[in-house]
C-alpha positions as a Markdown table, in Angstrom:
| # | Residue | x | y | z |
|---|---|---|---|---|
| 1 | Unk | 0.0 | 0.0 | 0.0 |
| 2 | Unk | 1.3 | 3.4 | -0.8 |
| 3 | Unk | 2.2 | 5.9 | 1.7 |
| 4 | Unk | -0.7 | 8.4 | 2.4 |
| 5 | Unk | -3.2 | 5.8 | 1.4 |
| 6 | Unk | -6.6 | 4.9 | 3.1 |
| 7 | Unk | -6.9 | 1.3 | 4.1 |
| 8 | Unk | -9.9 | -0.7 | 3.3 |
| 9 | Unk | -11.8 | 0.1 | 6.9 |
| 10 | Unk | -10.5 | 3.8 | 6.6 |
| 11 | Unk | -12.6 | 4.3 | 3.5 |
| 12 | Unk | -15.5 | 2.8 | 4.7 |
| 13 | Unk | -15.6 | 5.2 | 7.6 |
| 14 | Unk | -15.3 | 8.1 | 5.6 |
| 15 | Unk | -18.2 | 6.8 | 3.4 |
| 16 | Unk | -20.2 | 6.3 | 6.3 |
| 17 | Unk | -19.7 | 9.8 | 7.7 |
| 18 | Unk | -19.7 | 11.9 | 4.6 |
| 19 | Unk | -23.3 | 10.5 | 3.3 |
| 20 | Unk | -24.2 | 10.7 | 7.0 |
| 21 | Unk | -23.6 | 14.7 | 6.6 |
| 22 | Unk | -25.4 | 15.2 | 3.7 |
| 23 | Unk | -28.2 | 13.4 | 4.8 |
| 24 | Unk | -28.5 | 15.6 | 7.9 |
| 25 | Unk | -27.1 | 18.6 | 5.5 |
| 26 | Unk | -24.3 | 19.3 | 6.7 |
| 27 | Unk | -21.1 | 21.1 | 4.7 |
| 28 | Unk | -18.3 | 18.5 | 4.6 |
| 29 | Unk | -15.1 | 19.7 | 4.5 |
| 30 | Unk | -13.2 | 21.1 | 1.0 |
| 31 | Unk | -10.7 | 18.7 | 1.2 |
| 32 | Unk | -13.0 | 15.5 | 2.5 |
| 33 | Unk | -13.0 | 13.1 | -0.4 |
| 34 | Unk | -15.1 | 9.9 | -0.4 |
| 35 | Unk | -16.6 | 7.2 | -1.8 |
| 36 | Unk | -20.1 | 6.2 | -2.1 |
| 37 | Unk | -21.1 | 3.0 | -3.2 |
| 38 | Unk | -25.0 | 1.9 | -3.7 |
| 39 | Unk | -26.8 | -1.3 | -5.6 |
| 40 | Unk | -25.0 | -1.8 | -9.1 |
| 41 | Unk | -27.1 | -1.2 | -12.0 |
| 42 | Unk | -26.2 | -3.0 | -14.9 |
| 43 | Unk | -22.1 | -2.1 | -15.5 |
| 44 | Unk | -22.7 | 1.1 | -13.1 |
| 45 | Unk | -20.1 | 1.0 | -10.7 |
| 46 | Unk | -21.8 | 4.4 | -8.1 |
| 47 | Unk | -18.7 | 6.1 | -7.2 |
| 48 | Unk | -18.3 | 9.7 | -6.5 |
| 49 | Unk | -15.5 | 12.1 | -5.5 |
| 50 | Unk | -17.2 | 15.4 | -4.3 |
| 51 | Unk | -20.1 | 15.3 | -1.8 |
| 52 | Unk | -23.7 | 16.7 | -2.5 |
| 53 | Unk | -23.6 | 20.7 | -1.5 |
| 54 | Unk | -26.9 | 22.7 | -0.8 |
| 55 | Unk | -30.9 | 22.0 | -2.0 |
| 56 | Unk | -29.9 | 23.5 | -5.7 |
| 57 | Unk | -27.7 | 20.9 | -6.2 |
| 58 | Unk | -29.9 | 18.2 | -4.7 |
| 59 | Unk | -32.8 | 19.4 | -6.6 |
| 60 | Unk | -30.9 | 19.4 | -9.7 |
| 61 | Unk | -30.2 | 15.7 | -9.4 |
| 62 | Unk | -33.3 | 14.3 | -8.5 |
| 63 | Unk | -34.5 | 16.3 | -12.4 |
| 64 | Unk | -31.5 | 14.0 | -13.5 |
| 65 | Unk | -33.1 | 11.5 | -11.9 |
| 66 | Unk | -36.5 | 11.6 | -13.6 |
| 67 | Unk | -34.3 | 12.1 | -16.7 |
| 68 | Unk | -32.4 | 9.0 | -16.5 |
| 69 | Unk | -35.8 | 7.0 | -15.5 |
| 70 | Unk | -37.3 | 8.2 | -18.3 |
| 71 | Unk | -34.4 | 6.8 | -20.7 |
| 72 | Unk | -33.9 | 3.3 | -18.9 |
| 73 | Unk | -37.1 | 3.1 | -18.9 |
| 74 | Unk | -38.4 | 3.9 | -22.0 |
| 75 | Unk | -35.7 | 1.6 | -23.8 |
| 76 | Unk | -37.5 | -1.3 | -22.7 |
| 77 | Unk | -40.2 | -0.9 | -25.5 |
| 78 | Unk | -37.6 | 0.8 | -27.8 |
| 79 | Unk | -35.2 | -2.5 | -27.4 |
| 80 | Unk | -38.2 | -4.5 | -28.7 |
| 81 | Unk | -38.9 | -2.3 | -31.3 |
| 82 | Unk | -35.1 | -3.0 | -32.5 |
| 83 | Unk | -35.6 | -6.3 | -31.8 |
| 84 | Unk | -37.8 | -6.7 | -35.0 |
| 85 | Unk | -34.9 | -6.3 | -37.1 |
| 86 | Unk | -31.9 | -7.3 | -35.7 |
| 87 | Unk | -30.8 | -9.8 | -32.9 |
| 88 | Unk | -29.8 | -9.0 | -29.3 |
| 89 | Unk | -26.2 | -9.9 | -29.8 |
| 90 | Unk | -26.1 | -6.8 | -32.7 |
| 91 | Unk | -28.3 | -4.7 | -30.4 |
| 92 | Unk | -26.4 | -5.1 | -26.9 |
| 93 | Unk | -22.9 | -5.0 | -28.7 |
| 94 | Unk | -24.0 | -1.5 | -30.4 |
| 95 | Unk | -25.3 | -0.5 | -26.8 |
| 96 | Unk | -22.0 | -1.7 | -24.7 |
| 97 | Unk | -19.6 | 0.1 | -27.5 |
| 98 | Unk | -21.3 | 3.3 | -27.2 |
| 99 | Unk | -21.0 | 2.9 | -23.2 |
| 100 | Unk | -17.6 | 2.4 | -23.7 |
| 101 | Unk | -16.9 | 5.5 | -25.9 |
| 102 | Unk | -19.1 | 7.7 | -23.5 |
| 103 | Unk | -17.5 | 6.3 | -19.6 |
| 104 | Unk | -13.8 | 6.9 | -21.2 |
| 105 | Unk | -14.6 | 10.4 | -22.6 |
| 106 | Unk | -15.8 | 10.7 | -18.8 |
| 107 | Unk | -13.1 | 9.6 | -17.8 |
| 108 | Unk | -10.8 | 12.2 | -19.9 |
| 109 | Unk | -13.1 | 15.1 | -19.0 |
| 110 | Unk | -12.7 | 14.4 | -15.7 |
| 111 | Unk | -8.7 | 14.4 | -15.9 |
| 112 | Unk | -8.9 | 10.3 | -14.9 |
| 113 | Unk | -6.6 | 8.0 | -16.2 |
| 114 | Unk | -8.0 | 5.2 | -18.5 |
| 115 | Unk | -5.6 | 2.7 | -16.5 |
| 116 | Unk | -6.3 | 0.2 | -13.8 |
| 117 | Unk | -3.5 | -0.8 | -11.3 |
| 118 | Unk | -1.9 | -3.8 | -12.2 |
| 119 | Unk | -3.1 | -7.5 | -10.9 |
| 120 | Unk | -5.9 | -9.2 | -9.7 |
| 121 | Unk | -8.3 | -6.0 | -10.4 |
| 122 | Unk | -8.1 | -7.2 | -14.0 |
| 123 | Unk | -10.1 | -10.6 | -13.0 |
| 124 | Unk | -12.6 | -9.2 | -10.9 |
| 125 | Unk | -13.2 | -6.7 | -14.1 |
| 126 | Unk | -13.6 | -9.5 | -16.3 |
| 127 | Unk | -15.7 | -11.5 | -13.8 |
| 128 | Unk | -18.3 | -8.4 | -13.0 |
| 129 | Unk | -18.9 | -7.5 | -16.4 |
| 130 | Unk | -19.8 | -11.2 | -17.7 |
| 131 | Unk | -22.2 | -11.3 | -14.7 |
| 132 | Unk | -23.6 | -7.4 | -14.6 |
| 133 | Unk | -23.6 | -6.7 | -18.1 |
| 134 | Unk | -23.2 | -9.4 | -20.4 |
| 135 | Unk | -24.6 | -11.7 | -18.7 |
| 136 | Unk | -28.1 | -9.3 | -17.6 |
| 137 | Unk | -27.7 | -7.8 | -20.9 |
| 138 | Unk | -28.6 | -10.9 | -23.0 |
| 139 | Unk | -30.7 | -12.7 | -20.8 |
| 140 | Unk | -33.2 | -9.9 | -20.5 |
| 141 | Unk | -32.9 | -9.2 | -24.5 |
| 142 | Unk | -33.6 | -13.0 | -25.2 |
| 143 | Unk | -36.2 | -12.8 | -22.3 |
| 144 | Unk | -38.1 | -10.3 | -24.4 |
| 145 | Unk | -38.5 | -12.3 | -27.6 |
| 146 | Unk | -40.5 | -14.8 | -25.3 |
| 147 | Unk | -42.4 | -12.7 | -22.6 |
| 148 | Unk | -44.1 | -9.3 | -23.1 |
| 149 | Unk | -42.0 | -6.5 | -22.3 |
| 150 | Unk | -43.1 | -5.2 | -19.0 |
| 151 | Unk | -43.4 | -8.0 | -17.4 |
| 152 | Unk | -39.6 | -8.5 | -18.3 |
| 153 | Unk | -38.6 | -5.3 | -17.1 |
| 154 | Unk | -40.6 | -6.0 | -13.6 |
| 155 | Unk | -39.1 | -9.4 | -13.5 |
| 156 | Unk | -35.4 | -8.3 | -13.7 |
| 157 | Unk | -35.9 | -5.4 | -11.3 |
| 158 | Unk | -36.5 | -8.0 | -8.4 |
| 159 | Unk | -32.5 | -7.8 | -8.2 |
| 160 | Unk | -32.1 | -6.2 | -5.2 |
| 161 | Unk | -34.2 | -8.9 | -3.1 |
| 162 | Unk | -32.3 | -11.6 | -4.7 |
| 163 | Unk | -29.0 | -9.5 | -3.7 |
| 164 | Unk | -29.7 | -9.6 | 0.0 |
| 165 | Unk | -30.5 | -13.1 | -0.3 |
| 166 | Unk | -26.9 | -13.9 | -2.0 |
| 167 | Unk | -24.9 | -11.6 | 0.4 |
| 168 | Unk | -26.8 | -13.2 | 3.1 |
| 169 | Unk | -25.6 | -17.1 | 1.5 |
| 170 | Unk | -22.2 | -15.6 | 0.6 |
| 171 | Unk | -20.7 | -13.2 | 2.6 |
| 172 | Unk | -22.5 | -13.8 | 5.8 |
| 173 | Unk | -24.7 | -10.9 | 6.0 |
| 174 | Unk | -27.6 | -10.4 | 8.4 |
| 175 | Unk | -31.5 | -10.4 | 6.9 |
| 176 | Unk | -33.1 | -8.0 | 8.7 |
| 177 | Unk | -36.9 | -8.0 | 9.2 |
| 178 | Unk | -37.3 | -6.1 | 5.8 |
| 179 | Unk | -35.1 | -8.0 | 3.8 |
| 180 | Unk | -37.4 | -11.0 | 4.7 |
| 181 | Unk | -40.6 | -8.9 | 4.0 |
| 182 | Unk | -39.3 | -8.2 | 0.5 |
| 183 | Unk | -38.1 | -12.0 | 0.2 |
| 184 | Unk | -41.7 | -13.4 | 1.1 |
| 185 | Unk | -43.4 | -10.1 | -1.3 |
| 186 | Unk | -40.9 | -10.8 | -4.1 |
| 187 | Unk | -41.7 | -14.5 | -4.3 |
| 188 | Unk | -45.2 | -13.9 | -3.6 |
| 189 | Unk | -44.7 | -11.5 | -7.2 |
| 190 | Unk | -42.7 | -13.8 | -9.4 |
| 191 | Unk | -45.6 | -16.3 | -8.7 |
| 192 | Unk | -48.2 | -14.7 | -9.5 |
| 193 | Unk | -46.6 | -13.6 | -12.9 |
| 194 | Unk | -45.8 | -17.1 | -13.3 |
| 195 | Unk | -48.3 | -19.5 | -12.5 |
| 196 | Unk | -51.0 | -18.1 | -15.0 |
| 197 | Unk | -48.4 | -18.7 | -17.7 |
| 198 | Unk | -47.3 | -22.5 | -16.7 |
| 199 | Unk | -50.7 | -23.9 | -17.7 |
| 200 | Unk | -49.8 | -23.2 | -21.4 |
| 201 | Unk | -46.4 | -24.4 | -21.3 |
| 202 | Unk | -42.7 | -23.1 | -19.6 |
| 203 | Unk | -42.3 | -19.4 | -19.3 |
| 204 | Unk | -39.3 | -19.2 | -21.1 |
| 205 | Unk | -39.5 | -15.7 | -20.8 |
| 206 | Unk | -39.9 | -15.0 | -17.5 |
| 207 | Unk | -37.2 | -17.7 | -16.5 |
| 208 | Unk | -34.9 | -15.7 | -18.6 |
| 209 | Unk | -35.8 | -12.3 | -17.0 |
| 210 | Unk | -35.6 | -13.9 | -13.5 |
| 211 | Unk | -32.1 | -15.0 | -14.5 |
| 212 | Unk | -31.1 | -12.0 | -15.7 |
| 213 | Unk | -31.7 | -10.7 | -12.1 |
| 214 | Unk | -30.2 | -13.3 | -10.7 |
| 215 | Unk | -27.1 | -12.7 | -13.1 |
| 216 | Unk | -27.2 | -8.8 | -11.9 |
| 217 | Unk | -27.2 | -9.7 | -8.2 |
| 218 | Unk | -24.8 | -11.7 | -8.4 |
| 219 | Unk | -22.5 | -9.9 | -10.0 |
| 220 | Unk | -23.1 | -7.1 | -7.1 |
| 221 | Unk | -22.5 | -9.3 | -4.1 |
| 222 | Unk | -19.5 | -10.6 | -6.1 |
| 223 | Unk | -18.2 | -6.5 | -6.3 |
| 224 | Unk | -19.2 | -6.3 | -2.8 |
| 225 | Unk | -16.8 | -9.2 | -1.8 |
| 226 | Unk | -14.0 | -8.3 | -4.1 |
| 227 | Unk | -13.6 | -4.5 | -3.0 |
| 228 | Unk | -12.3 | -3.7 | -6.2 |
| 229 | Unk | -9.6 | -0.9 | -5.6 |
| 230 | Unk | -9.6 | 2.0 | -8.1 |
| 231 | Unk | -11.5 | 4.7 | -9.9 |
| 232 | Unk | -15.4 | 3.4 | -10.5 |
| 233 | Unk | -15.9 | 5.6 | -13.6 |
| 234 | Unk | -12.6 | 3.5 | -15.1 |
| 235 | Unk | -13.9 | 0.3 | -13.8 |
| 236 | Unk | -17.5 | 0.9 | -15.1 |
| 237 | Unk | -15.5 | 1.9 | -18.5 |
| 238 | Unk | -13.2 | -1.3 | -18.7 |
| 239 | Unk | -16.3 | -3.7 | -17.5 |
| 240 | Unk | -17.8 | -2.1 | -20.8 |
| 241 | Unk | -15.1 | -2.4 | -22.9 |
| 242 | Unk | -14.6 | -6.2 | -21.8 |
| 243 | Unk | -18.5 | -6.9 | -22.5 |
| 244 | Unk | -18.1 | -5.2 | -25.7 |
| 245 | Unk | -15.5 | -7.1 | -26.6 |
| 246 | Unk | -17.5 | -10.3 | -25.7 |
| 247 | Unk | -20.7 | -9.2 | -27.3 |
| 248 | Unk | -18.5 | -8.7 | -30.7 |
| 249 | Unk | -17.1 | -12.1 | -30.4 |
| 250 | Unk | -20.8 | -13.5 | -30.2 |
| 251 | Unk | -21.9 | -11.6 | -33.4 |
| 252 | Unk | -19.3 | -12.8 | -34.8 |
| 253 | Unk | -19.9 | -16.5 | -33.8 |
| 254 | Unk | -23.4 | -16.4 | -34.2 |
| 255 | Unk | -24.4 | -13.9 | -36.7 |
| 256 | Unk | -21.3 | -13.7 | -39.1 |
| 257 | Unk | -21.7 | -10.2 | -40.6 |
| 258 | Unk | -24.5 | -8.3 | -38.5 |
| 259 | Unk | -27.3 | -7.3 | -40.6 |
| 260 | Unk | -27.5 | -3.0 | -40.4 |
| 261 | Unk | -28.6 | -2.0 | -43.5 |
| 262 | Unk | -31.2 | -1.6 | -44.7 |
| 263 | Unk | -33.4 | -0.8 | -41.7 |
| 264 | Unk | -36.6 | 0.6 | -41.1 |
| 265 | Unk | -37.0 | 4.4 | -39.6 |
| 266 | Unk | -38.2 | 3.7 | -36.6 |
| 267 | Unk | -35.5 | 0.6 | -36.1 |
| 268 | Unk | -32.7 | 3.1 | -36.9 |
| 269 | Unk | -34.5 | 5.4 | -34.5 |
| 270 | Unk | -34.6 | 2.5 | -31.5 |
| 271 | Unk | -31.0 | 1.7 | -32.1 |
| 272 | Unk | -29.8 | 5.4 | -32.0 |
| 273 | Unk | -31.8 | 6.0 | -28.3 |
| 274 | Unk | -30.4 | 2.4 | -27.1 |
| 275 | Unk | -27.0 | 3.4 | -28.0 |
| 276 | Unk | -26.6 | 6.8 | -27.2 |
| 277 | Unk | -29.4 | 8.3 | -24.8 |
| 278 | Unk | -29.9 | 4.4 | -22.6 |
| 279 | Unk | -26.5 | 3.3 | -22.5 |
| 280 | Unk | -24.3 | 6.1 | -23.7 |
| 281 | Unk | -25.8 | 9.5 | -21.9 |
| 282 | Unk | -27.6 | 7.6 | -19.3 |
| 283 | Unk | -24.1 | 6.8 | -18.1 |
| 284 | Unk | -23.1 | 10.1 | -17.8 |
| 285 | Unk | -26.2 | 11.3 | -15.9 |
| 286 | Unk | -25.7 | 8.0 | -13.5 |
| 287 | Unk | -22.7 | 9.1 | -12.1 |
| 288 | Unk | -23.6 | 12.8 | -11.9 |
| 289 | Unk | -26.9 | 12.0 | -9.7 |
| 290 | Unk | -24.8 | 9.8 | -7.1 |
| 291 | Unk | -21.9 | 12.4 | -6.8 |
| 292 | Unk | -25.3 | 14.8 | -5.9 |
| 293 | Unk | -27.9 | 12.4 | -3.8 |
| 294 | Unk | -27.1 | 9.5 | -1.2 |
| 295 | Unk | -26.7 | 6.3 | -2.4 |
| 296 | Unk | -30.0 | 5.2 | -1.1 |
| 297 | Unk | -32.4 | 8.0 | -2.4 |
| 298 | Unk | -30.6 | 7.2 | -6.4 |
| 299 | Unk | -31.3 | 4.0 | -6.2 |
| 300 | Unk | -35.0 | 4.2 | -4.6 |
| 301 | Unk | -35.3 | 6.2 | -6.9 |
| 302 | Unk | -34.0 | 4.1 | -9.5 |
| 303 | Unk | -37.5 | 2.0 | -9.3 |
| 304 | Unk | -39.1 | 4.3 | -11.2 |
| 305 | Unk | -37.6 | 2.7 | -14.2 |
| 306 | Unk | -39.8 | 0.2 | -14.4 |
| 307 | Unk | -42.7 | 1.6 | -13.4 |
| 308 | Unk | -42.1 | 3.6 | -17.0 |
| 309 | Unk | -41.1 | 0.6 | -18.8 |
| 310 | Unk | -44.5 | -0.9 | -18.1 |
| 311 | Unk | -46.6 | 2.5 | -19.2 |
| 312 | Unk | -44.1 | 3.2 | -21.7 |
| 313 | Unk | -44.7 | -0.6 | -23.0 |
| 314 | Unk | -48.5 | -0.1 | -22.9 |
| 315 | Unk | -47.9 | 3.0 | -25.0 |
| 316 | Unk | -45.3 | 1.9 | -27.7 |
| 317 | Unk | -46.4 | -1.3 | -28.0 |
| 318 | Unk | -50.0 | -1.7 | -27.3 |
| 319 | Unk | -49.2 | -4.6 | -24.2 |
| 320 | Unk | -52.3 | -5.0 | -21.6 |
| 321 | Unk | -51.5 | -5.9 | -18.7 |
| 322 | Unk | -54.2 | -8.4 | -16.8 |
| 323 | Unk | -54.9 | -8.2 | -13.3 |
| 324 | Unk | -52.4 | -10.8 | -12.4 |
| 325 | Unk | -49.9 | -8.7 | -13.5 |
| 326 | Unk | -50.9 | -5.6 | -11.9 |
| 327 | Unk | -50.6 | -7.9 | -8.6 |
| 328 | Unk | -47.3 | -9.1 | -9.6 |
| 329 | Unk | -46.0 | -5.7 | -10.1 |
| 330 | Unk | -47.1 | -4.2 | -7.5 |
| 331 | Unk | -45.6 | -6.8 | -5.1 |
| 332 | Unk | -41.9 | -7.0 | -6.8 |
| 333 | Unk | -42.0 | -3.4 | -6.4 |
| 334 | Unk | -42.8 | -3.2 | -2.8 |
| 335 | Unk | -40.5 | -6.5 | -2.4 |
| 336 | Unk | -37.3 | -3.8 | -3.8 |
| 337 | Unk | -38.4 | -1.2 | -1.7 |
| 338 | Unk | -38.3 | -3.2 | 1.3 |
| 339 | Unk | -34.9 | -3.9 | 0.5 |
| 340 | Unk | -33.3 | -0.7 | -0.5 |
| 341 | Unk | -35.1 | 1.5 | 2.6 |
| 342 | Unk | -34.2 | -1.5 | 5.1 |
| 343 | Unk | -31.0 | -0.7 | 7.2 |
| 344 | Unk | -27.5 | -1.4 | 5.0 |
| 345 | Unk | -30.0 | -1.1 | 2.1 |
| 346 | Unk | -27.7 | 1.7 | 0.6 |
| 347 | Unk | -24.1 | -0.3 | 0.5 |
């Protein structure tokens, strides 16, 4: 360890008491630096270098916020739309090498450097990104050639009860009485969605979307265990640019030469919001809102997302939703609040 650096416990008290200031809005320091880590999203390692200051700033984030809902949710429907002409190894590969372009531009505007120190940082890189990204990537695509759209994006946003269940397997973490209310509601969910469907044969579908929760929560416990070291924007960058890398191999496996051209309007018009406004900018507006908010108002707030991939699916796409579903929904949603509001929720 270099001289001057924090160990491993160090930074976790200064996490602690920074987001406890700006909870209780307090001024931190000039100089206080810390690190704030929440629930991964898919490739979004939540790191960020300058505490929240004031109500403007605040405010201005939880607009980014709605923002960023608005384009992760709404590229539910537009990903199916795509999905009419091209395949979801072409579609996720476009989506990860526009992330890539935008989290190293980030990275340069920022004055980071694109490298990572050398060592076993590399395999946990590799390891997160097959789980987070590639691996939540193309389940839910696939999932959505099987299953309707919002019941897809409600599925795969059961992650963070599935989370607490792994770190509690795993790394020995305590359920709290919350965690086990959104266990029970979350299961209670799935089955609802479910058992309607198993009468006419194996949900495919939703067996895809739940593991592409399953993929996304694991991938976060595994982060959680392997403390990677190093900047998150860079991490979240190279995790990318590994699942690109991946995703290209698979076209080229799979697909041969991916078909682009020619391409209806409104399929060029999906691609271009899935690559640029969903992954690309939506990247940039991530790590903006958790350098402004704490950890565990972004990612409550992150919920919203599927509450607009289901209206956004109704509208786009024409998809009714039956009762069932409204149940389901409903459930899985409280079952990820429980979780993210409950004590250690936020880490």
């Amino acid at each position: 360890m270099r001289a001057g650096a924090l160990r491993p416990a160090e930074i976790a008290r200064v996490a602690n008491t920074a987001e406890t200031a700006v909870q209780h809005g307090q001024r931190l320091p000039t100089m206080l630096r810390y690190r704030l880590t929440a629930r991964s999203f898919p490739g979004r390692s939540l790191v960020s270098d300058v505490p929240p200051h004031g109500s403007d700033r605040a405010g201005k984030a939880k607009l980014l916020l709605v923002v960023l809902s608005l384009a992760w949710g709404l590229s539910w429907p537009v990903m199916m739309v795509a999905l009419a002409e091209v395949t979801p190894w072409t579609l996720r590969a476009l989506g990860y090498a526009n992330g890539t372009l935008c989290m190293f531009a980030l990275a340069k505007l920022r004055g980071r450097s694109a490298r990572l120190p050398f060592g076993v940082v590399w395999a946990h890189v590799v390891v997160s990104a097959l789980l987070t990204i590639v691996g939540f990537g193309l389940l839910s695509t696939f999932a959505q050639l099987s299953a309707l759209t919002s019941r897809v994006a409600i599925v795969t946003y059961s992650m963070p009860i599935w989370a607490s269940l792994l770190a509690w397997l795993i790394l020995g973490e305590r359920l709290n009485a919350m965690s086990i209310i959104g266990l029970v509601l979350c299961v209670g969910g799935v089955t609802v969605l479910i058992y309607p469907l198993a009468a006419m044969g194996i949900p495919l579908g939703l067996l895809l979307a739940l593991g592409a929760a399953l993929t996304w929560a694991a991938g976060t416990v595994y982060l959680k265990w392997a403390q990677m070291r190093g900047d998150g924007i860079v991490i979240t960058a190279w995790q990318l640019a590994v699942s690109f890398a991946v995703l290209a191999g698979c076209v080229a496996v799979f697909e041969g030469t991916p078909h682009l051209w020619p391409l209806k309007p409104a399929t060029l018009l999906a691609l271009t919001f899935h690559g640029l406004i969903a992954t690309g900018l939506a990247y940039f507006l991530w790590f903006d809102i958790v350098g402004r908010l704490p950890a565990a108002t972004a990612s409550l707030g992150s919920l919203c997302v599927p509450v607009v991939g289901i209206v956004s699916s109704m509208v786009m796409l024409g998809e009714r939703p039956t009762l069932a579903d409204a149940i389901g929904f409903a459930l899985i949603l409280a079952a990820a609040a429980c979780v993210l509001i409950a004590p250690g929720g936020r880490t």
